[in-house]
C-alpha positions as CSV (number, residue, x, y, z in Angstrom):
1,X,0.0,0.0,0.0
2,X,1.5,3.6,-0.8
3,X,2.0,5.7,1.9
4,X,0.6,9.0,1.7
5,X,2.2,11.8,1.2
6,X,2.9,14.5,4.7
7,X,2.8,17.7,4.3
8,X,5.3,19.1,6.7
9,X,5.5,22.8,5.9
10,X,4.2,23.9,8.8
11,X,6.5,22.7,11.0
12,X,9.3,23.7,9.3
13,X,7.7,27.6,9.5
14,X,7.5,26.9,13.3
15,X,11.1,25.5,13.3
16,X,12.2,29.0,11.4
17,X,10.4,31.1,14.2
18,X,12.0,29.1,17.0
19,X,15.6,30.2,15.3
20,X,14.6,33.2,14.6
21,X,14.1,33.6,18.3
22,X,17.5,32.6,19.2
23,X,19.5,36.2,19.9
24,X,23.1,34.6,19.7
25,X,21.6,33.1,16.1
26,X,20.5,36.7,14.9
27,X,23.3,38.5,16.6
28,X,25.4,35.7,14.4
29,X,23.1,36.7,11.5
30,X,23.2,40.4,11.7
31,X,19.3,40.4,11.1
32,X,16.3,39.8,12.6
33,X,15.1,37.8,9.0
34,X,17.9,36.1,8.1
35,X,16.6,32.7,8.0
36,X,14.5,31.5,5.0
37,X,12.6,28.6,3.9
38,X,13.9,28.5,0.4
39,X,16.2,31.0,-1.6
40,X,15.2,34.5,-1.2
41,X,13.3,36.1,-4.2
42,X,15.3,39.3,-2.8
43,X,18.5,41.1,-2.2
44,X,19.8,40.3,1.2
45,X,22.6,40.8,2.9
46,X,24.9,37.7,4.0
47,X,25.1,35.5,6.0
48,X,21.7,34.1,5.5
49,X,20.2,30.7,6.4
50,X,18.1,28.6,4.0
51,X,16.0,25.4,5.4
52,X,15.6,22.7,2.5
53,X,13.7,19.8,3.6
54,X,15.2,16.4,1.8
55,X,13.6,15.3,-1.2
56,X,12.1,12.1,0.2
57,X,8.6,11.7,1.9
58,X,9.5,11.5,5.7
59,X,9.3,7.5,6.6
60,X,7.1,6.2,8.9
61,X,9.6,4.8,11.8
62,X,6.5,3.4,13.8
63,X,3.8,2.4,11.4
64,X,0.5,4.2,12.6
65,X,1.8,6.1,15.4
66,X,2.6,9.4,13.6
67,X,6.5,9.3,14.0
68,X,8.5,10.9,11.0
69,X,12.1,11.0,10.1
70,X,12.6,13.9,7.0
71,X,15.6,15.1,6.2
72,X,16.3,18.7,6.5
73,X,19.7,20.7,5.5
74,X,20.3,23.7,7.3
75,X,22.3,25.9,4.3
76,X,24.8,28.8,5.8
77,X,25.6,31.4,3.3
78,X,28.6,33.6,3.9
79,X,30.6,36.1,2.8
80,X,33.6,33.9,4.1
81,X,34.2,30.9,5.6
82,X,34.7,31.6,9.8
83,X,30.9,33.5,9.3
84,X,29.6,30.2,7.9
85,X,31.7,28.4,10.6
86,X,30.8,30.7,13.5
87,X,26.9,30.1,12.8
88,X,27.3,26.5,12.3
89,X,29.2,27.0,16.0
90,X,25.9,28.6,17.4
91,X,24.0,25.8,15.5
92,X,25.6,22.8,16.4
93,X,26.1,24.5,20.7
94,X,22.3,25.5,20.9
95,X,20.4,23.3,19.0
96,X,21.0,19.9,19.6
97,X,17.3,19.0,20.7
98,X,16.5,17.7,22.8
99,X,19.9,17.4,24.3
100,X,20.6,21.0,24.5
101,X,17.3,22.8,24.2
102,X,14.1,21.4,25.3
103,X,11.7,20.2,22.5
104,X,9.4,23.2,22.4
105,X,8.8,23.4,18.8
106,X,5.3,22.5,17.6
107,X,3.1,23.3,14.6
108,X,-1.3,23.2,14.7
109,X,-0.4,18.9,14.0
110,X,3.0,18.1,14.6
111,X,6.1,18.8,17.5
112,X,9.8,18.4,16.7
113,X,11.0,15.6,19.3
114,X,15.0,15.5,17.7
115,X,17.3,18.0,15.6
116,X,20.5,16.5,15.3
117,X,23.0,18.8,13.6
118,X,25.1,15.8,12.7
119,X,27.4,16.6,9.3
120,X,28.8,19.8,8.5
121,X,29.4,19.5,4.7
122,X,32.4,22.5,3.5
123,X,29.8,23.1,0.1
124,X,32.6,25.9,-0.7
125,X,32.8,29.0,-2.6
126,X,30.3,29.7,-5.0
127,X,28.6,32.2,-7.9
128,X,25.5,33.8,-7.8
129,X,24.1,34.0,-11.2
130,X,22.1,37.1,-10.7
131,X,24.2,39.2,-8.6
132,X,27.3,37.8,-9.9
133,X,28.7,37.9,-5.7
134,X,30.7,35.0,-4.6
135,X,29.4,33.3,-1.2
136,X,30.9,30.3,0.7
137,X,28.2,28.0,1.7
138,X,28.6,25.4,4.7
139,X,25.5,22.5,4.3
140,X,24.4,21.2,7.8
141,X,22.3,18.4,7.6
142,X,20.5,17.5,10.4
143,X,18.6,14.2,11.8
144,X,15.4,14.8,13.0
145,X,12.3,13.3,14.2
146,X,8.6,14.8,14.0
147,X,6.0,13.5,16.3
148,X,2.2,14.3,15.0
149,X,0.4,15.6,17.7
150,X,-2.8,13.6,19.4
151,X,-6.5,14.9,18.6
């Protein structure tokens, strides 16, 4: 039987509000916005922070009890390499969940239980076709787990 397809857009809006709330993050950042959910349709100024969710449906780890595992990459774009690093510093220190934050993320239907910044992947310097700017970009993929929440 094909499993249906989850929709997990929400709680990746709630996870972008949680960082967004995190002042060594935005300090980090240099702006209170910095953090998008797919490439900015605008000029911004870097470092930014991009959240791609993995290309997969999220697979059911406990058949009918609501427990996902997606894939998400958490993409740091820099003007130089120790910015990327120094985020991915703030990252991997502050939001291990839940071993160092408390899993207090939650959407209307689902709660982040896990975020495991586990790999840190040196993407490198690249070009931006329409600006023609050269960013370094650091590729944090992270392990997580998403519990859907009880009626």
């Amino acid at each position: 039987m094909p499993t249906a397809i989850i929709d997990l857009s929400e709680m990746w809006k709630a996870l972008r509000t949680a960082l967004l709330t995190d002042t060594a993050l935005v300090e980090r950042l240099g702006a209170a916005d910095a953090i998008y959910l797919e490439w900015p349709s605008i000029k911004v100024t870097y470092p930014i922070i991009t959240l791609v969710p993995g290309p997969r449906n999220p697979s059911d780890v406990a058949k009918d009890r609501g427990l996902y595992n997606p894939e998400l990459t958490l993409n740091i774009y820099g003007v130089d390499r120790f910015a990327c690093e120094a985020l991915y510093a703030v990252i991997e220190s502050r939001w291990s969940i839940p071993l160092n934050r408390p899993a207090l993320i939650e959407s209307a239907n689902y709660r982040l239980t896990s975020l495991d910044p586990w790999n840190c992947v040196q993407v490198g310097r690249l070009r931006l076709l329409d600006t023609d700017q050269e960013v370094y970009q650091l590729a944090v993929e992270c392990k997580t787990r998403i519990a859907r929440k009880s009626a």
